[in-house]
C-alpha positions as CSV (number, residue, x, y, z in Angstrom):
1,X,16.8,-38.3,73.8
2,X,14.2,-40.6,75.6
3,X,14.7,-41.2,78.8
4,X,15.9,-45.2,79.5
5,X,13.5,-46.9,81.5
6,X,14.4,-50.5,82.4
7,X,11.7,-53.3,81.7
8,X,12.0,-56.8,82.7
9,X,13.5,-59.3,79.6
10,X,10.5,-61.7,80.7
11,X,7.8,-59.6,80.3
12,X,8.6,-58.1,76.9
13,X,8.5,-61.4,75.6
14,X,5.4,-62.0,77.0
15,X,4.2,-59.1,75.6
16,X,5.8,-59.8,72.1
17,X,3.8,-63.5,72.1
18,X,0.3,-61.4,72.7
19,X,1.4,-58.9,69.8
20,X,2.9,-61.6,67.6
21,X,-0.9,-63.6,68.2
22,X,-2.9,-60.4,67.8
23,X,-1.4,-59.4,64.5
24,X,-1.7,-63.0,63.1
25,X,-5.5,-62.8,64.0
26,X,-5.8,-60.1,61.6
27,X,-4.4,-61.3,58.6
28,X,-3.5,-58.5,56.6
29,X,-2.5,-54.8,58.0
30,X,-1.8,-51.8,57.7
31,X,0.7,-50.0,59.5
32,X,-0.2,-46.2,60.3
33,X,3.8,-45.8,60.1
34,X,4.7,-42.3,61.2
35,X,8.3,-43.1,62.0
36,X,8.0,-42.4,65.7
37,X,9.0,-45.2,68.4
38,X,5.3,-46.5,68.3
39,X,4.6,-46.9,64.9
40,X,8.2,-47.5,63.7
41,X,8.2,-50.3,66.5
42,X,4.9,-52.1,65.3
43,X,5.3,-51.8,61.5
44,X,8.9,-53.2,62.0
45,X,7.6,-56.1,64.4
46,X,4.5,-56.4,61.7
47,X,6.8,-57.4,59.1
48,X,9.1,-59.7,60.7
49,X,5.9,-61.4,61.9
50,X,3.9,-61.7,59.2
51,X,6.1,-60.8,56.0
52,X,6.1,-58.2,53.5
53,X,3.1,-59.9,51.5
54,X,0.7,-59.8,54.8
55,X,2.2,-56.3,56.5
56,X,2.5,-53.0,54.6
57,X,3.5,-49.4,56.2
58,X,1.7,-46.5,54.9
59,X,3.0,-43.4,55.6
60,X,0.2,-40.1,55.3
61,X,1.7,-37.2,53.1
62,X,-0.2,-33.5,53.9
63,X,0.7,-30.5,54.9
64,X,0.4,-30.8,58.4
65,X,3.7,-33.7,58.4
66,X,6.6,-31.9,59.4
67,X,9.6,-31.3,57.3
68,X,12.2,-34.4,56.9
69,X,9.6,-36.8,58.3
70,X,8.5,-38.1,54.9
71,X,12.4,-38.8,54.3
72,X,12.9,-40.6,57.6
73,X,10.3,-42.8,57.0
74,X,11.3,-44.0,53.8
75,X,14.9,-44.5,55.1
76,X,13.4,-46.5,57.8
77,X,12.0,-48.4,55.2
78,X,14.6,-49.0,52.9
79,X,16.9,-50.1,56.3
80,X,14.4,-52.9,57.3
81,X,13.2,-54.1,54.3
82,X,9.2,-52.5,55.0
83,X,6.3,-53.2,51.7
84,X,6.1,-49.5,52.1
85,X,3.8,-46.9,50.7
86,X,2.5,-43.4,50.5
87,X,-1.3,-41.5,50.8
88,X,-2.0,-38.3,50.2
89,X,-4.5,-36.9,52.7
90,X,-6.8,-33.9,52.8
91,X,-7.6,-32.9,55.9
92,X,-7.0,-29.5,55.1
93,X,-10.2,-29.3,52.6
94,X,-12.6,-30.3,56.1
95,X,-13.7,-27.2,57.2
96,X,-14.1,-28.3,60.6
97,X,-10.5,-29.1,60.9
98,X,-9.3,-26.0,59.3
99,X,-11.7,-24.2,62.2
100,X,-9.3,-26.0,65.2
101,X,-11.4,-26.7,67.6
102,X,-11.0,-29.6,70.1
103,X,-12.0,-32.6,67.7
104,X,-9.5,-31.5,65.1
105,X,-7.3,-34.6,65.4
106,X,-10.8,-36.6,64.7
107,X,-11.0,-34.8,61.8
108,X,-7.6,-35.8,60.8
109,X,-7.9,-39.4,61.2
110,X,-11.6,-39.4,59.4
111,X,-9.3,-38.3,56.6
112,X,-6.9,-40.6,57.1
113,X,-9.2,-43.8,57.3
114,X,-10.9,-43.0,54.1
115,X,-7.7,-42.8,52.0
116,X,-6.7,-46.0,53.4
117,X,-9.8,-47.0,52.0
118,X,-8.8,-48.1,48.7
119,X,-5.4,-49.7,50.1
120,X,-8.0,-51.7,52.7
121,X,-10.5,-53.3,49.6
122,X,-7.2,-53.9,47.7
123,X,-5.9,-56.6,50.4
124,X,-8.8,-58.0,50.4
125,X,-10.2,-56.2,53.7
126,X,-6.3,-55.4,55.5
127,X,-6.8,-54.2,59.2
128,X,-5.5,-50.7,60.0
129,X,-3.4,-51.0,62.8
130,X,-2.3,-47.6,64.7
131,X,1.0,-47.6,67.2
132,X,-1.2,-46.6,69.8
133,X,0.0,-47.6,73.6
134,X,-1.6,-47.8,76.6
135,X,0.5,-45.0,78.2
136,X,-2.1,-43.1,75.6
137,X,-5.4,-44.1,76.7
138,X,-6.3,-41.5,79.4
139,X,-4.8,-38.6,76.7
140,X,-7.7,-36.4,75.0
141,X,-7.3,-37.7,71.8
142,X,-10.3,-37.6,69.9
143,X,-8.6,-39.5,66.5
144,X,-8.3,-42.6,68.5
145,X,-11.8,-42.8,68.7
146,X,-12.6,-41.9,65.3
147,X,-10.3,-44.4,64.1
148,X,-11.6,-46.8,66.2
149,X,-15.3,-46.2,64.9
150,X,-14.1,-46.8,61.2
151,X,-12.4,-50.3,61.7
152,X,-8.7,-49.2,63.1
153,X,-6.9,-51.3,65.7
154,X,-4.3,-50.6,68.6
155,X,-2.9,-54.1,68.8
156,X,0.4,-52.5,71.3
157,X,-2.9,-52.1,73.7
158,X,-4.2,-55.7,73.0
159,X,-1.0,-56.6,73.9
160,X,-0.3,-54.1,76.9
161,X,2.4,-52.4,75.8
162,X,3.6,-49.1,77.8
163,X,5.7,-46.8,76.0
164,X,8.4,-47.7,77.9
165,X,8.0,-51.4,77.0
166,X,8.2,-50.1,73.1
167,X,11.3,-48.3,73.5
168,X,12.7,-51.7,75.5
169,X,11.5,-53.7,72.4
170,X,13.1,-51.8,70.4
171,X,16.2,-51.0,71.6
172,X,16.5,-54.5,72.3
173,X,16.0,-55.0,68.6
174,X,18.5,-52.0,67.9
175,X,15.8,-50.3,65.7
176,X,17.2,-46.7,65.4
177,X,14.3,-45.5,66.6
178,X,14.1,-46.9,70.5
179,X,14.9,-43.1,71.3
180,X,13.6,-40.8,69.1
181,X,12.2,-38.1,71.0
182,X,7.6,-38.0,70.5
183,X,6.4,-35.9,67.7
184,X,3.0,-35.0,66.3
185,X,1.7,-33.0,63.1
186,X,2.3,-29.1,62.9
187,X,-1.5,-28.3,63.8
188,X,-0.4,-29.8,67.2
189,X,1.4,-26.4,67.6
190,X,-1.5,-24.4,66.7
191,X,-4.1,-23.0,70.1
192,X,-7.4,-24.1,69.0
193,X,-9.7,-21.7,67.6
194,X,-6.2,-20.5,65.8
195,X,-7.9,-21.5,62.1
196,X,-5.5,-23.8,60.4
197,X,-3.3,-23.3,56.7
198,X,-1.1,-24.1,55.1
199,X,1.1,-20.6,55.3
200,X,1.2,-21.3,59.1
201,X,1.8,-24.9,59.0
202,X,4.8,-23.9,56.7
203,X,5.9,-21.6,59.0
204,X,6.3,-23.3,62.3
205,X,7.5,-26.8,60.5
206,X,10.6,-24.5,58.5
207,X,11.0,-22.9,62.5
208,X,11.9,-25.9,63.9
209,X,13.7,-27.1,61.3
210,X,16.0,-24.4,61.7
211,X,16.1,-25.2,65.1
212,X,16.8,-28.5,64.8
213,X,20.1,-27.4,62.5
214,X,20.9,-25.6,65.8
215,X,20.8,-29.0,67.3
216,X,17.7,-29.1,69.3
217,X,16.1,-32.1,68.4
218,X,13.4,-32.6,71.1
219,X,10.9,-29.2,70.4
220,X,8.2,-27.4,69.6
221,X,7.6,-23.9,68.5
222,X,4.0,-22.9,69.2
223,X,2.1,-20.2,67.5
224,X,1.1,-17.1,68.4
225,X,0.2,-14.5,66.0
226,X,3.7,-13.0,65.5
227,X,5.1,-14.6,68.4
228,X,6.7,-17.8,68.5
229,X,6.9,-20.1,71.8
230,X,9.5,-22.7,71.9
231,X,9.7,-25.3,74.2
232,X,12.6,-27.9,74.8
233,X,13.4,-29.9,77.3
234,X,14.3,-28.5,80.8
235,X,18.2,-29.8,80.9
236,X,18.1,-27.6,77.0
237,X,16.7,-24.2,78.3
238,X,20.4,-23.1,78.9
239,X,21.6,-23.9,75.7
240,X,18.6,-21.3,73.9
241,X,19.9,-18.7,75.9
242,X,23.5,-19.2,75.4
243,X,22.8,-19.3,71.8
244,X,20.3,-17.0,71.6
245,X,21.2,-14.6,69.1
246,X,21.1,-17.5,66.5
247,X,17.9,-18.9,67.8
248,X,16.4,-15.1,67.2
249,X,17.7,-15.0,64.0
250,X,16.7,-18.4,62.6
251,X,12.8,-17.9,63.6
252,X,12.5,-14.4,63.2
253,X,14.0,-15.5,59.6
254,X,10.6,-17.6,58.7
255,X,8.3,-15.0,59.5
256,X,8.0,-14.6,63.8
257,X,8.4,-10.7,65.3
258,X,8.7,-11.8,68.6
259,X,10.8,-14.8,69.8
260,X,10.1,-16.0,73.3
261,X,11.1,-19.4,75.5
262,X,8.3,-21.4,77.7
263,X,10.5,-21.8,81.1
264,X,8.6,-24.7,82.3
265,X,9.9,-26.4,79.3
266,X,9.2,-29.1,76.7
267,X,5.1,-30.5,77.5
268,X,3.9,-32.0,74.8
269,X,0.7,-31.4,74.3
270,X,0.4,-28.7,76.6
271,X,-2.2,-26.4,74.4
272,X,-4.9,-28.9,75.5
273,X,-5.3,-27.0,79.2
274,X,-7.6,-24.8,77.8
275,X,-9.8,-27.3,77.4
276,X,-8.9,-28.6,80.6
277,X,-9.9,-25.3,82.0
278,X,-13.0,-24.9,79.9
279,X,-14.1,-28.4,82.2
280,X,-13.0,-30.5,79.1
281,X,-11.5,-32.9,81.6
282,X,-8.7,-32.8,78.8
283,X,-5.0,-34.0,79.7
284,X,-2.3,-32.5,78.5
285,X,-0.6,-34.4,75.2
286,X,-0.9,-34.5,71.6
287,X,1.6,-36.8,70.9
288,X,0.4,-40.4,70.9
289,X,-2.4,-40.2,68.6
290,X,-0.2,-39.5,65.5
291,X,-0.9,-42.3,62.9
292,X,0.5,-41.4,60.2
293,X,1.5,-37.6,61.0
């Protein structure tokens, strides 16, 4: 779970009227709706803004979208009423992004602009809008900026929204999704220069799956050849050694020889020190940047 971070009543309103005048300058949009707090937050508040004729969610279906993510979006969307619909993306045919290197997620949203595409000329030139917050900015994230170059728009940065403001928002608006822990697609779990497929996406999203049976909900299992690295949260590394023999047994069952636990716990996006330490200037996340993975 998220942590709870108080923000002051008065200033998410404030920051509701800049979003509320933001989306209305657009017209039509596009929600990059991957069911995380960000975009669940902004294609709900898109909606009851602007109405289902003016505000659509499009969720991005590849094999890089982790198992059961497809189904909590569209529950989402059944619970709040959301004009929602469904791409198919293709990232996997670049073969720059199959390579991995640090621009992969660049590659990713490339894809992802152009099969919006057809959904965009269809509304009569919709804005994409990605759940993008300014907590995000300072991340090396090279799909905001490929998004960016092909039209997109981060109107929770227009409007100055933290993250902590968007879990506020929305657990002021009792959206189930105020704490649902940060996510981002499989690749994410991959060390770059790791050539991505689909066998090894498979693999890590049916890992933590099974883990996720086992009740960890805030993971990742990274990949290593025949080793798997999971990391949870810090106040959960107790729990994977208590129930060990399970945890073993569940990712060794997918594929994984060796099963092994990060003791410096959940990071997300912690594979991007290497480019850090390659003088990248990289930070370490890949979790804000999803759009629609």
């Amino acid at each position: 779970m998220a942590p709870v971070v108080d923000v002051e009543p008065g200033q998410l309103d404030a920051a509701e009227e800049r979003l509320a005048a933001t989306l209305r300058s657009f017209g039509d949009v596009l929600v990059a709706f991957s069911g995380g707090a960000d975009s669940a937050y902004l294609a709900w508040f898109a909606h009851t803004t602007l109405g289902p004729h003016h505000a659509s969610a499009v969720t991005a279906v590849s094999a890089s979208l982790a198992p059961g993510e497809l189904e909590h979006c569209a529950g989402l969307a059944d619970a709040w009423g959301l004009h929602w619909l469904t791409v198919t993306t293709d990232e996997l045919d670049d073969p720059s992004y199959r390579r991995n290197d640090a621009d992969r997620c660049a590659r990713c949203k490339t894809a992802l602009m152009e099969a919006l595409t057809p959904l965009v000329d269809d509304g009569g030139g919709a804005v994409v809008v990605l759940g993008v917050n300014v907590d995000d900015l300072g991340d090396h994230r090279p799909g905001q900026a490929a998004a960016a170059d092909r039209g997109a728009r981060f109107p929770l940065v227009e409007a100055g929204f933290t993250k902590a403001m968007v879990r506020a928002a929305s657990r002021r608006a009792d959206l189930a999704t105020w704490d649902r822990p940060a996510a981002a697609c499989l690749a994410s779990r991959i060390p770059y220069g790791t050539a991505v497929t689909v066998p090894l996406l498979d693999r890590v999203g049916r890992a933590e799956a099974a883990l996720r049976r086992l009740g960890f909900d805030d993971l990742r299992v990274r990949h290593y050849d025949d080793t798997a690295r999971i990391e949870v949260p810090l106040d959960r590394l107790g729990d994977l050694v208590e129930h060990r023999s399970d945890v073993v047994a569940v990712v060794r069952a997918v594929g994984y020889r060796y099963v092994t636990v990060d003791l410096e716990g959940l990071r997300s996006g912690n594979l991007n020190a290497a480019l850090a330490g390659a003088g990248s200037g990289a930070s370490a996340s890949d979790d804000g940047m999803n759009g629609v993975h």
